[in-house]
GUSE-164379 format. One record per residue: x, y, z of N, C-alpha, C in turn; residue number from 1. Coordinates in pm, whole numbers, plus 50000, padded with zeros to 5 digits. Example, Ala and Ser with C-alpha at 12.3 -4.5 7.8 and 13.67 -1.06 7.14 Angstrom:
# residues 2
@n_X:51319 | n_Y:49431 | n_Z:50780 | ca_X:51230 | ca_Y:49550 | ca_Z:50780 | c_X:51320 | c_Y:49670 | c_Z:50780 | i:1
@n_X:51285 | n_Y:49775 | n_Z:50708 | ca_X:51367 | ca_Y:49894 | ca_Z:50714 | c_X:51290 | c_Y:50003 | c_Z:50787 | i:2
//
This chain:
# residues 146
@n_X:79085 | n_Y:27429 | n_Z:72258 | ca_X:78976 | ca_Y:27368 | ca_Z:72183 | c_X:78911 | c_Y:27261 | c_Z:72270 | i:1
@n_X:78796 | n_Y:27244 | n_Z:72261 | ca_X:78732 | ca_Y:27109 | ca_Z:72353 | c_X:78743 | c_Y:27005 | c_Z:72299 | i:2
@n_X:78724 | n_Y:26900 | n_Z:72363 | ca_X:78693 | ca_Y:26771 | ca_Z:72358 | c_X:78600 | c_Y:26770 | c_Z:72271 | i:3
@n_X:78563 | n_Y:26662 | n_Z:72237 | ca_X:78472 | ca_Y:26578 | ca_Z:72130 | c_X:78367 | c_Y:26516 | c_Z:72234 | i:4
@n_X:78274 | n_Y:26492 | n_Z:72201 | ca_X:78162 | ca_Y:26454 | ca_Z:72257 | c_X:78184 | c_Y:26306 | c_Z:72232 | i:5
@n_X:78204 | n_Y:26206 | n_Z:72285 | ca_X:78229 | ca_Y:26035 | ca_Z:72271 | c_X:78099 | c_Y:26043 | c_Z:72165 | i:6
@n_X:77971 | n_Y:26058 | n_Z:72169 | ca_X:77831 | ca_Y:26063 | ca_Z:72110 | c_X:77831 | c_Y:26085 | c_Z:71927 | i:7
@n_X:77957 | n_Y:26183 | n_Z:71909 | ca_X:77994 | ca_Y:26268 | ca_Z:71836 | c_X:78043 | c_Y:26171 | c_Z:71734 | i:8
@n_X:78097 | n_Y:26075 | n_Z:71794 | ca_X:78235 | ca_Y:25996 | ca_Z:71680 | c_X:78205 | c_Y:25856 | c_Z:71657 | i:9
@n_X:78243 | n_Y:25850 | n_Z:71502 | ca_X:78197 | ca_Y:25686 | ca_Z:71432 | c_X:78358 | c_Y:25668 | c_Z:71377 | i:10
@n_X:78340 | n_Y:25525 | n_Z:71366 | ca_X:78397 | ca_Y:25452 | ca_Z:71269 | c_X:78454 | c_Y:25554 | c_Z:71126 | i:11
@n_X:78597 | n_Y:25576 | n_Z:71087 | ca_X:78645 | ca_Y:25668 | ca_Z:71030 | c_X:78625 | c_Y:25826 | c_Z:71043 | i:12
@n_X:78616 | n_Y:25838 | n_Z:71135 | ca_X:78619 | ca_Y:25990 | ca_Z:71120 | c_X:78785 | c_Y:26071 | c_Z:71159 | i:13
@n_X:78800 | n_Y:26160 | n_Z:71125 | ca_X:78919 | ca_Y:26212 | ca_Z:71159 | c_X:78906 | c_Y:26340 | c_Z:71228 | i:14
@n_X:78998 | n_Y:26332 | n_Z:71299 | ca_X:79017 | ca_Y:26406 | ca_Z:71458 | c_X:79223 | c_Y:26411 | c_Z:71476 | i:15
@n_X:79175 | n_Y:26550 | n_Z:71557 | ca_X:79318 | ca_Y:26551 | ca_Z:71608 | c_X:79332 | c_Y:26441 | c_Z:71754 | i:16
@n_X:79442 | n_Y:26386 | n_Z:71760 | ca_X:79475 | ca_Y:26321 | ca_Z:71874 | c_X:79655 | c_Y:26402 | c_Z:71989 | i:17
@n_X:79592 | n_Y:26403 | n_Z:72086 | ca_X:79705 | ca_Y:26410 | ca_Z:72189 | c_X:79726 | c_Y:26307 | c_Z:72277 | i:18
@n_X:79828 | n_Y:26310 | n_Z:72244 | ca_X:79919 | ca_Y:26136 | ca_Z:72302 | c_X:79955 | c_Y:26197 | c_Z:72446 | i:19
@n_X:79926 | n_Y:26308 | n_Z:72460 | ca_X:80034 | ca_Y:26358 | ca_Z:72604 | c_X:79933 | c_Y:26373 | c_Z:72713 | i:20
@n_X:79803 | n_Y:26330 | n_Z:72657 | ca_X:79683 | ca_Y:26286 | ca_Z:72771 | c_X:79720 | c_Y:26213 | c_Z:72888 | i:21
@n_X:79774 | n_Y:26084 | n_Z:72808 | ca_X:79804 | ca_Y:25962 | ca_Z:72904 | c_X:79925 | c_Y:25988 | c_Z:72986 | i:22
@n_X:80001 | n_Y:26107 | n_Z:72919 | ca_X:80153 | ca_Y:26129 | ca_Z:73018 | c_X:80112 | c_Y:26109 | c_Z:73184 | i:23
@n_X:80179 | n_Y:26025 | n_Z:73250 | ca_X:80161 | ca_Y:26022 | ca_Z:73404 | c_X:80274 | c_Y:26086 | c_Z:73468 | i:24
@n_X:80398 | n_Y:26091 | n_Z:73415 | ca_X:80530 | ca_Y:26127 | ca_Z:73443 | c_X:80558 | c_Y:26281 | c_Z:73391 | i:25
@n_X:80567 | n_Y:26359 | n_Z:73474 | ca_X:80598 | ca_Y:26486 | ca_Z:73469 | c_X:80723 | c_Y:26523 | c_Z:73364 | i:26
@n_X:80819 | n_Y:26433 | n_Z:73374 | ca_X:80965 | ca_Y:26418 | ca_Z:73320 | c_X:80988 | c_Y:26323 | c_Z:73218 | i:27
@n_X:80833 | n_Y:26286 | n_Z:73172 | ca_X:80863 | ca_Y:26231 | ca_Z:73043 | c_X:80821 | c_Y:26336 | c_Z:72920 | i:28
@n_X:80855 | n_Y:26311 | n_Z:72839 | ca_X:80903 | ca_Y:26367 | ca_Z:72705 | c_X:80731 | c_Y:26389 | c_Z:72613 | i:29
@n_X:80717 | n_Y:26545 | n_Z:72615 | ca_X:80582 | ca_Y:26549 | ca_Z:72537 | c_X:80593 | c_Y:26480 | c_Z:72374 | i:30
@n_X:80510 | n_Y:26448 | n_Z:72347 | ca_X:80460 | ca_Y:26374 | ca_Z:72188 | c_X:80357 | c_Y:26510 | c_Z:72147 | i:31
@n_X:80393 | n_Y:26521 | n_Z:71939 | ca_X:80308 | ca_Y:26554 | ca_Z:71934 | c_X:80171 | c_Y:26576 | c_Z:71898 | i:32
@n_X:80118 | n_Y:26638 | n_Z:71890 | ca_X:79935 | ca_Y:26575 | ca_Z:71838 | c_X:79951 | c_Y:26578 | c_Z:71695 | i:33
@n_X:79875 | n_Y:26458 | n_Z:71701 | ca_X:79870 | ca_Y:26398 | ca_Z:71525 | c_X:79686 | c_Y:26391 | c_Z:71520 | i:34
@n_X:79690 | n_Y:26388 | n_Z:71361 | ca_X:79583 | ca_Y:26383 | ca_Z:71305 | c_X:79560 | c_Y:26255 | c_Z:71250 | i:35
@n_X:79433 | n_Y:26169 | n_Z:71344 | ca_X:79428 | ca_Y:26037 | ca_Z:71341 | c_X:79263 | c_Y:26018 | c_Z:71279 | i:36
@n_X:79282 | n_Y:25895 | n_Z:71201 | ca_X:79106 | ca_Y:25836 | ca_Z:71163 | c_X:79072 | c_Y:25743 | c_Z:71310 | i:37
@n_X:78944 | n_Y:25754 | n_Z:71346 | ca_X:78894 | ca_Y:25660 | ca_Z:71402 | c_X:78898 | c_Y:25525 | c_Z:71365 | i:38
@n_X:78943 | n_Y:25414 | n_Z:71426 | ca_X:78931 | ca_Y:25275 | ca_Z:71342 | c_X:78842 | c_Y:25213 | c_Z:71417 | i:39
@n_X:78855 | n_Y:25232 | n_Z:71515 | ca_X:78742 | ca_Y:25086 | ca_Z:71590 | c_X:78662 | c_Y:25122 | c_Z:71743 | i:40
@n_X:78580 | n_Y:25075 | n_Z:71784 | ca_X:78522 | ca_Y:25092 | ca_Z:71903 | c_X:78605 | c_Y:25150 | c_Z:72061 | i:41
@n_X:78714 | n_Y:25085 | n_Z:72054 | ca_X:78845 | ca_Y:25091 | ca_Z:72115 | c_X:78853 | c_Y:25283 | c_Z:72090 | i:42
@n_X:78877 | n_Y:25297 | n_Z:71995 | ca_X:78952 | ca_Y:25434 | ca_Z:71988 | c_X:78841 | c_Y:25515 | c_Z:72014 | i:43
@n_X:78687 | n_Y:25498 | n_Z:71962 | ca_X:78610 | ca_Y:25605 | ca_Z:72057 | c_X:78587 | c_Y:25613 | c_Z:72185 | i:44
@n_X:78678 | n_Y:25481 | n_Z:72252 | ca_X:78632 | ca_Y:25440 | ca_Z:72422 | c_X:78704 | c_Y:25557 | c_Z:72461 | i:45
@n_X:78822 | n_Y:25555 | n_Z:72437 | ca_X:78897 | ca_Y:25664 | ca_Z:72514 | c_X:78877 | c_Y:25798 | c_Z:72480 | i:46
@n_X:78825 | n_Y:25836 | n_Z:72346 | ca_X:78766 | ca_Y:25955 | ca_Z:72409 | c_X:78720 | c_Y:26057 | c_Z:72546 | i:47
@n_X:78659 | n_Y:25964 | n_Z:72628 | ca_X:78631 | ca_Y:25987 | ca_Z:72691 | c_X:78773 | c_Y:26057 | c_Z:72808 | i:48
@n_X:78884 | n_Y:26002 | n_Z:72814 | ca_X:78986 | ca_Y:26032 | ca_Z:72787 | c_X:79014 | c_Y:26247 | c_Z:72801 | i:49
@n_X:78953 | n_Y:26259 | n_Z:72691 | ca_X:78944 | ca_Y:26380 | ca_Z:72649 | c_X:79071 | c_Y:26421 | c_Z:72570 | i:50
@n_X:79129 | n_Y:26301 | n_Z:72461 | ca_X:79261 | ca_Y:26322 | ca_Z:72411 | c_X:79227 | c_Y:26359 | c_Z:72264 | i:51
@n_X:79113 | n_Y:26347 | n_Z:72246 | ca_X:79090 | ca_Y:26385 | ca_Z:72098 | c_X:78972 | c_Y:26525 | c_Z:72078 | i:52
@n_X:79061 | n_Y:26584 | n_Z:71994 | ca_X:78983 | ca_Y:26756 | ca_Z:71928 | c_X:78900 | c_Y:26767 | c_Z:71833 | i:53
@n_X:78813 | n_Y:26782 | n_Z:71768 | ca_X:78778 | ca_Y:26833 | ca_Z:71626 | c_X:78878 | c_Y:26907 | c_Z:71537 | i:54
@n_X:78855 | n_Y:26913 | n_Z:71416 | ca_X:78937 | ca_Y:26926 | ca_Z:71289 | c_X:78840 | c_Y:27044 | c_Z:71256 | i:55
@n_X:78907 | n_Y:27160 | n_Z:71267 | ca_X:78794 | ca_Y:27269 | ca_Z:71199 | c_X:78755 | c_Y:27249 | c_Z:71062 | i:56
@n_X:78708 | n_Y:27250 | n_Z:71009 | ca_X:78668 | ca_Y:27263 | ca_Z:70834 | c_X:78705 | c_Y:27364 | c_Z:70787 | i:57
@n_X:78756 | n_Y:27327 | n_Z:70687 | ca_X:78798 | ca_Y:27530 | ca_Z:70637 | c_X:78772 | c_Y:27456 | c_Z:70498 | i:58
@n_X:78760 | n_Y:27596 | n_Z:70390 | ca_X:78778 | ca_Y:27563 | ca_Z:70215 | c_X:78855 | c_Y:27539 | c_Z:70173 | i:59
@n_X:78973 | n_Y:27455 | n_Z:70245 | ca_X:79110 | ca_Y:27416 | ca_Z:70181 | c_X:79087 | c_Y:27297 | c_Z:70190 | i:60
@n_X:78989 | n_Y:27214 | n_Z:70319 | ca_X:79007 | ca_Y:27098 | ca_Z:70328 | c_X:78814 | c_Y:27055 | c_Z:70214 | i:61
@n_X:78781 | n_Y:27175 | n_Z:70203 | ca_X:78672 | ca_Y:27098 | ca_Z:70118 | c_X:78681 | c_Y:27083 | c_Z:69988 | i:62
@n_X:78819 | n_Y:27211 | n_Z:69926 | ca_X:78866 | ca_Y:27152 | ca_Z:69811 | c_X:78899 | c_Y:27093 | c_Z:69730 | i:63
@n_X:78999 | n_Y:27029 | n_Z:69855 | ca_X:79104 | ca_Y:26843 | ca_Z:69840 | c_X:79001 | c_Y:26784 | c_Z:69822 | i:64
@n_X:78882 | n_Y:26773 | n_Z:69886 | ca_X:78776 | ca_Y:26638 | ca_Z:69896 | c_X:78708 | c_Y:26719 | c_Z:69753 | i:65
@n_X:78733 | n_Y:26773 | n_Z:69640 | ca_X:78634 | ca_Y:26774 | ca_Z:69534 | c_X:78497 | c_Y:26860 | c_Z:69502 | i:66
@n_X:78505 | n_Y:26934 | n_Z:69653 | ca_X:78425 | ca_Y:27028 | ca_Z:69672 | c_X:78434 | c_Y:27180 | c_Z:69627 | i:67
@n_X:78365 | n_Y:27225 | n_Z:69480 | ca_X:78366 | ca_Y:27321 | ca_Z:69431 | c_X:78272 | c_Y:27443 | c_Z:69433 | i:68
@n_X:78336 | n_Y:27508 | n_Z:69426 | ca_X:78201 | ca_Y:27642 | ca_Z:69436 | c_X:78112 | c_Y:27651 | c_Z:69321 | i:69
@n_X:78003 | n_Y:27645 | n_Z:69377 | ca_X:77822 | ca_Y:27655 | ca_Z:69272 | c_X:77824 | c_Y:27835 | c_Z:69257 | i:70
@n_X:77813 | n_Y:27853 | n_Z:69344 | ca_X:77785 | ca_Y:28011 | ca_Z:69349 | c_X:77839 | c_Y:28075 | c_Z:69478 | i:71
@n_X:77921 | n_Y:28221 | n_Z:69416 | ca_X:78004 | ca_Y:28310 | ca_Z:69511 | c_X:77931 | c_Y:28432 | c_Z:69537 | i:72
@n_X:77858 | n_Y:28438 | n_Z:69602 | ca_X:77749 | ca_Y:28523 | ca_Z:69714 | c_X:77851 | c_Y:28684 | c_Z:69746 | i:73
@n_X:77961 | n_Y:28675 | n_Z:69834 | ca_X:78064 | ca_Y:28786 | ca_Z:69846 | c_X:78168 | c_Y:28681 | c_Z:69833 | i:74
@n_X:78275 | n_Y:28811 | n_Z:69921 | ca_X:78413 | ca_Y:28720 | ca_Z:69884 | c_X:78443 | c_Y:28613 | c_Z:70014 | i:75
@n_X:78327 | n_Y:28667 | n_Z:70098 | ca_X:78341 | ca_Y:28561 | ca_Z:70220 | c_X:78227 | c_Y:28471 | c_Z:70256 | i:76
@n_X:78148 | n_Y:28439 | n_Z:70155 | ca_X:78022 | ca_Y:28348 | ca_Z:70134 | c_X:78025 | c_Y:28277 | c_Z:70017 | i:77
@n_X:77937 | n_Y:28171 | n_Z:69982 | ca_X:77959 | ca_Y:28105 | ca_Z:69886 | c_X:77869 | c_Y:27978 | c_Z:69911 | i:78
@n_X:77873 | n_Y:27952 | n_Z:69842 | ca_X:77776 | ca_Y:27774 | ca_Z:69821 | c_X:77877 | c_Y:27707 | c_Z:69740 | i:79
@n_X:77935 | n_Y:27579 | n_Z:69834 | ca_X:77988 | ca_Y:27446 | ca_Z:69792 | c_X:77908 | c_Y:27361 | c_Z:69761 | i:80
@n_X:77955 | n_Y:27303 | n_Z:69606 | ca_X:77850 | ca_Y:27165 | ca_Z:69574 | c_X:77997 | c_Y:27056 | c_Z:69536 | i:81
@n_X:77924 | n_Y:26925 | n_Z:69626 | ca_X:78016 | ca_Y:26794 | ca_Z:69560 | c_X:77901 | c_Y:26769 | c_Z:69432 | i:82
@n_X:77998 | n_Y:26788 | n_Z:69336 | ca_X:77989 | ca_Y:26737 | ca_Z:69177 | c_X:77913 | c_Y:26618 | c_Z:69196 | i:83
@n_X:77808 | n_Y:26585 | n_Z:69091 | ca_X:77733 | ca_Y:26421 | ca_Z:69113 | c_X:77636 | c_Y:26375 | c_Z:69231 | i:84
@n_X:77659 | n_Y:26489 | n_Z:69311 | ca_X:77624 | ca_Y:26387 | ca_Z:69429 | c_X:77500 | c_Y:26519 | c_Z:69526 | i:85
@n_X:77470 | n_Y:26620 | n_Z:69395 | ca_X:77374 | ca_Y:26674 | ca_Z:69479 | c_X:77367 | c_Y:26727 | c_Z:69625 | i:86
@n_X:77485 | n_Y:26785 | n_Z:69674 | ca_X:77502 | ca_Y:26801 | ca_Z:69807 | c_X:77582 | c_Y:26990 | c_Z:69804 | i:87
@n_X:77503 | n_Y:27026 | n_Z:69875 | ca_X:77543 | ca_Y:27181 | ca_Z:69922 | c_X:77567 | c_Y:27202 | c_Z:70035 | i:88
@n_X:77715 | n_Y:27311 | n_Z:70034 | ca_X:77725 | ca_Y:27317 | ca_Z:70171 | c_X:77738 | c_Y:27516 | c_Z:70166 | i:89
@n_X:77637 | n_Y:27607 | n_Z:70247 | ca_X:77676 | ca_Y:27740 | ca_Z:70218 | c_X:77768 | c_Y:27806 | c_Z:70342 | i:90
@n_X:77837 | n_Y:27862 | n_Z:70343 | ca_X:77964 | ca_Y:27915 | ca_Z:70410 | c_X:77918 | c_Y:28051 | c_Z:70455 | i:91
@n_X:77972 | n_Y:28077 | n_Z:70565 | ca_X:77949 | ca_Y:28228 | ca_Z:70621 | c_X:78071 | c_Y:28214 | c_Z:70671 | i:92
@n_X:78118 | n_Y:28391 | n_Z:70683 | ca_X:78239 | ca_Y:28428 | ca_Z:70737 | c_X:78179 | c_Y:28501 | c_Z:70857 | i:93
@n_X:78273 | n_Y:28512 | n_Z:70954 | ca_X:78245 | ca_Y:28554 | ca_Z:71112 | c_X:78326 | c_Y:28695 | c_Z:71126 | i:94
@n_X:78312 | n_Y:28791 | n_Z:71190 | ca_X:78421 | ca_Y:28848 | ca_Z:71238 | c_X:78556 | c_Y:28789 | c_Z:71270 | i:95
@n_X:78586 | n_Y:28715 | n_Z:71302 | ca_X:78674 | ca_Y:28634 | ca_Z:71329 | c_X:78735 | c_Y:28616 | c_Z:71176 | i:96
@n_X:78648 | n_Y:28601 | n_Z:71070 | ca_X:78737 | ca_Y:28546 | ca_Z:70943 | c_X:78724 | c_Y:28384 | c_Z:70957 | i:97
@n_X:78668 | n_Y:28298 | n_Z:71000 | ca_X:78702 | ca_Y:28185 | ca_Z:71019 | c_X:78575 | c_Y:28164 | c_Z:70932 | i:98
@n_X:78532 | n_Y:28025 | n_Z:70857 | ca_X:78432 | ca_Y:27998 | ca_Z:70820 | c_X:78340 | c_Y:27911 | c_Z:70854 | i:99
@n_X:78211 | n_Y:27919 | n_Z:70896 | ca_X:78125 | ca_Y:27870 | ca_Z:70925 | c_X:78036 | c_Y:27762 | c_Z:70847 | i:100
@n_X:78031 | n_Y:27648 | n_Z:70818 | ca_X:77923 | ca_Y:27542 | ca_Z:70719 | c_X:77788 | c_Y:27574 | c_Z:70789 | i:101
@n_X:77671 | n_Y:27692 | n_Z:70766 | ca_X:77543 | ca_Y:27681 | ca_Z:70864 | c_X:77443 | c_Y:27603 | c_Z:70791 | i:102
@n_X:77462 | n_Y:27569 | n_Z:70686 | ca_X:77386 | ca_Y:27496 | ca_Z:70610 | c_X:77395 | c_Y:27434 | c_Z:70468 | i:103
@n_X:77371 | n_Y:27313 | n_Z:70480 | ca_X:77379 | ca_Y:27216 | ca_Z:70350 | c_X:77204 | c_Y:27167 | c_Z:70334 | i:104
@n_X:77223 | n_Y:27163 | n_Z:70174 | ca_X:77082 | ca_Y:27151 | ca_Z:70130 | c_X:77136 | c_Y:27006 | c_Z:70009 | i:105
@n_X:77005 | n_Y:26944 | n_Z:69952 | ca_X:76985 | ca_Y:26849 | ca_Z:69863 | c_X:76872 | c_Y:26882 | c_Z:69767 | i:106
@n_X:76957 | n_Y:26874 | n_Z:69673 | ca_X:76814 | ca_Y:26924 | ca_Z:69499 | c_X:76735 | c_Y:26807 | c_Z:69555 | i:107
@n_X:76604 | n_Y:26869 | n_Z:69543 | ca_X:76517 | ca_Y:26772 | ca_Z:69580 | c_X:76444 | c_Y:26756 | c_Z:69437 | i:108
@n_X:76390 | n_Y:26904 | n_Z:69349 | ca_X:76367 | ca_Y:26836 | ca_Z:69245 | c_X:76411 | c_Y:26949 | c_Z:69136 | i:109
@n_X:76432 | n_Y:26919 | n_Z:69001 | ca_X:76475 | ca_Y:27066 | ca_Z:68921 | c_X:76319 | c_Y:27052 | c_Z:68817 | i:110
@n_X:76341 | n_Y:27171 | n_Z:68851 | ca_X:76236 | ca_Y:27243 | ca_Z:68713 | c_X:76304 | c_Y:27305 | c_Z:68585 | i:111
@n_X:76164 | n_Y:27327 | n_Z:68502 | ca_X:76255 | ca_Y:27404 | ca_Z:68370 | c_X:76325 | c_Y:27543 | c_Z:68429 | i:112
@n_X:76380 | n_Y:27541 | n_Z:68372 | ca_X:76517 | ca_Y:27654 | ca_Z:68394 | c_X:76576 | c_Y:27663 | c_Z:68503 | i:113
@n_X:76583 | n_Y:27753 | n_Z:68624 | ca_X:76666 | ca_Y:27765 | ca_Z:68721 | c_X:76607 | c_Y:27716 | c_Z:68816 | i:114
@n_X:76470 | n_Y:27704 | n_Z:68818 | ca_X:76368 | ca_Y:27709 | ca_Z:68990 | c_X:76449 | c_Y:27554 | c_Z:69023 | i:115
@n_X:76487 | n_Y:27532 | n_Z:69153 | ca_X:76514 | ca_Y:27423 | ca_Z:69206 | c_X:76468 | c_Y:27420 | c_Z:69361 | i:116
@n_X:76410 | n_Y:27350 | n_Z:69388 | ca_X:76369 | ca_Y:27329 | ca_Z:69520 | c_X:76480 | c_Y:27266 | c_Z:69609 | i:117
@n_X:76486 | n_Y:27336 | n_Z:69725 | ca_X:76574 | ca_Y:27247 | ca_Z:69836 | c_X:76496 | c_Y:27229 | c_Z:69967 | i:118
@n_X:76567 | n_Y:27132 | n_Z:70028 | ca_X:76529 | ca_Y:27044 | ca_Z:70180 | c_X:76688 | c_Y:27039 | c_Z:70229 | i:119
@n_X:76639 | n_Y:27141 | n_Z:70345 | ca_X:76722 | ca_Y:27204 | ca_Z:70431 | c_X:76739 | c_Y:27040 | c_Z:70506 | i:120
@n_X:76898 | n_Y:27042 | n_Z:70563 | ca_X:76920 | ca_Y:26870 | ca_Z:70593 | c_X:77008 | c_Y:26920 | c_Z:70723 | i:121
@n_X:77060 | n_Y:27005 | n_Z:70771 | ca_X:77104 | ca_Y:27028 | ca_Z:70925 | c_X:77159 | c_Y:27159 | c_Z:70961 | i:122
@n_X:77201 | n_Y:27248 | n_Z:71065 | ca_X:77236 | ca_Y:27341 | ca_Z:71102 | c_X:77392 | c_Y:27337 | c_Z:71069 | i:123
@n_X:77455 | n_Y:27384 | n_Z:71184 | ca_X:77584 | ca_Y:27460 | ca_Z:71176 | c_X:77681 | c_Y:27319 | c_Z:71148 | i:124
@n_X:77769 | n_Y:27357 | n_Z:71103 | ca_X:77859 | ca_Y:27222 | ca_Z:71031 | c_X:78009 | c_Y:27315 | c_Z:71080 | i:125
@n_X:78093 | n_Y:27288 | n_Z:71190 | ca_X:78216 | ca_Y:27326 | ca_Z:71154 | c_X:78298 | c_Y:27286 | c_Z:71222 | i:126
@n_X:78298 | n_Y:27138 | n_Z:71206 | ca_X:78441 | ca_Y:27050 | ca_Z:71217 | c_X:78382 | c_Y:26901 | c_Z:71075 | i:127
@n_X:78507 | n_Y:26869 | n_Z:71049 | ca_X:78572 | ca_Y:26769 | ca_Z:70984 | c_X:78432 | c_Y:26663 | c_Z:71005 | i:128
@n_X:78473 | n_Y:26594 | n_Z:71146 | ca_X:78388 | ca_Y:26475 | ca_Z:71149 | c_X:78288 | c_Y:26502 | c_Z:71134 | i:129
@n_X:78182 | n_Y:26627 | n_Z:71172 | ca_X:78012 | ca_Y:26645 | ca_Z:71092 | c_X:78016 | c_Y:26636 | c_Z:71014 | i:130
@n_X:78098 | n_Y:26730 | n_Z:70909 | ca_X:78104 | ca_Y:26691 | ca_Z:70760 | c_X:78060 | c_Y:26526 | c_Z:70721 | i:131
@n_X:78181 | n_Y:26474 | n_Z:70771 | ca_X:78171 | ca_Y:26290 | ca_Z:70723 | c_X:78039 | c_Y:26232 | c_Z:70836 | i:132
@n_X:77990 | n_Y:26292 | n_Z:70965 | ca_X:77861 | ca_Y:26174 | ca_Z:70983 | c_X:77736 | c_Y:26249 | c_Z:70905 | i:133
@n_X:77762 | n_Y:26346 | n_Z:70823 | ca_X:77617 | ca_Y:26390 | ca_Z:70743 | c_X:77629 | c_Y:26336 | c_Z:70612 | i:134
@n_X:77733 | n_Y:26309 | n_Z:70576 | ca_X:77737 | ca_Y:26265 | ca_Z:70453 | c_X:77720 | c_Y:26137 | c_Z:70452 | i:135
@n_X:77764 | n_Y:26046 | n_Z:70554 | ca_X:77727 | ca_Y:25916 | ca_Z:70569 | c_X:77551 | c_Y:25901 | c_Z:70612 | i:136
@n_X:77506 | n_Y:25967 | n_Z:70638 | ca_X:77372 | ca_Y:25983 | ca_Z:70723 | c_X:77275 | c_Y:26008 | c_Z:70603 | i:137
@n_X:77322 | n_Y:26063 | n_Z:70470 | ca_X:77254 | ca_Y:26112 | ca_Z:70354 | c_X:77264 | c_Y:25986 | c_Z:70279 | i:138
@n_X:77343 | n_Y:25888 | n_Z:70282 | ca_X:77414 | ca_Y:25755 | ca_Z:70175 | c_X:77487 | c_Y:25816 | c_Z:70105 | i:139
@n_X:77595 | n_Y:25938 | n_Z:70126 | ca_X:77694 | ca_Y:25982 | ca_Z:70033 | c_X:77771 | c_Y:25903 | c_Z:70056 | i:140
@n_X:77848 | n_Y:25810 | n_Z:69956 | ca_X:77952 | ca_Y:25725 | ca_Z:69977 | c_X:78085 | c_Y:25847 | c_Z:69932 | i:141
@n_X:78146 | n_Y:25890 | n_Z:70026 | ca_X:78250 | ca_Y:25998 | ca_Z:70030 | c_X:78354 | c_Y:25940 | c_Z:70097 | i:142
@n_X:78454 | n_Y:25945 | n_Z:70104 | ca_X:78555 | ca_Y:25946 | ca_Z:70203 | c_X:78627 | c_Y:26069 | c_Z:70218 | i:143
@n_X:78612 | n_Y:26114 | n_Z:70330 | ca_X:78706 | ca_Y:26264 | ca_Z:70341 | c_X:78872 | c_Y:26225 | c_Z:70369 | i:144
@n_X:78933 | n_Y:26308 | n_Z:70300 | ca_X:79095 | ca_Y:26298 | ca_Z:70343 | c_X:79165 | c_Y:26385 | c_Z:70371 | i:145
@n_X:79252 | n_Y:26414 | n_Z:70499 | ca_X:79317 | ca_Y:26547 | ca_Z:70549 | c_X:79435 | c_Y:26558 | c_Z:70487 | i:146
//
């Protein structure tokens, strides 16, 4: 998996970390990678580093965070909405089976009955921390938790 782009990462976001970056000693003892929040300026310095991964997104982790299905398209598509908060995220499956976030939208306004207008708000979404800098970037006060 690659590195994280230093550019990429704010204040709380969560990411995998490898401690066995800094190993200098051949014959010391591997550690293993944990799944860490960003806390402070400090921890995106070393990024650079190249000790920290992205967190793929999958529908297990958008569940936990409250994220329910609006509408099931097939059995490998679907539109996620967070409850209250006006936010869509639609899912594509790959050959691979893995799932893709290519797009989240915002009710911009509802009409009588179904017609609802949307404003398309960014492309491909598929790690953890996009999730949390789009939602912070919209004023969703969310906190994601792994």
């Amino acid at each position: 998996m690659d590195a994280i782009d230093i550019r990429d990462l704010r204040v709380g976001d969560w990411v995998y970390y490898d401690p066995n970056v800094f190993i200098e000693d051949e014959y010391e003892p591997t550690k293993d990678v944990e799944i860490v929040q960003i806390r402070n300026g400090d921890d995106i310095g070393i990024a650079i580093e190249e000790c920290y991964t992205p967190i793929p997104l999958t529908k297990e982790i958008l569940e936990k965070n409250g994220f329910v299905i609006y509408n099931q398209k097939y059995t490998s598509e679907a539109v996620y909405n967070l409850p209250g908060r006006r936010f869509y995220l639609e899912t594509y499956n790959t050959l691979l089976n893995k799932y893709f976030f290519v797009g989240c939208s915002i009710v911009k306004t509802r009409h009588f009955g179904r017609n609802v207008e949307w404003m398309p708000v960014i492309g491909k979404i598929l790690y953890v921390h996009q999730l949390q800098n789009i939602l912070r970037d919209l004023g969703i006060a969310k906190e994601i938790t792994i």
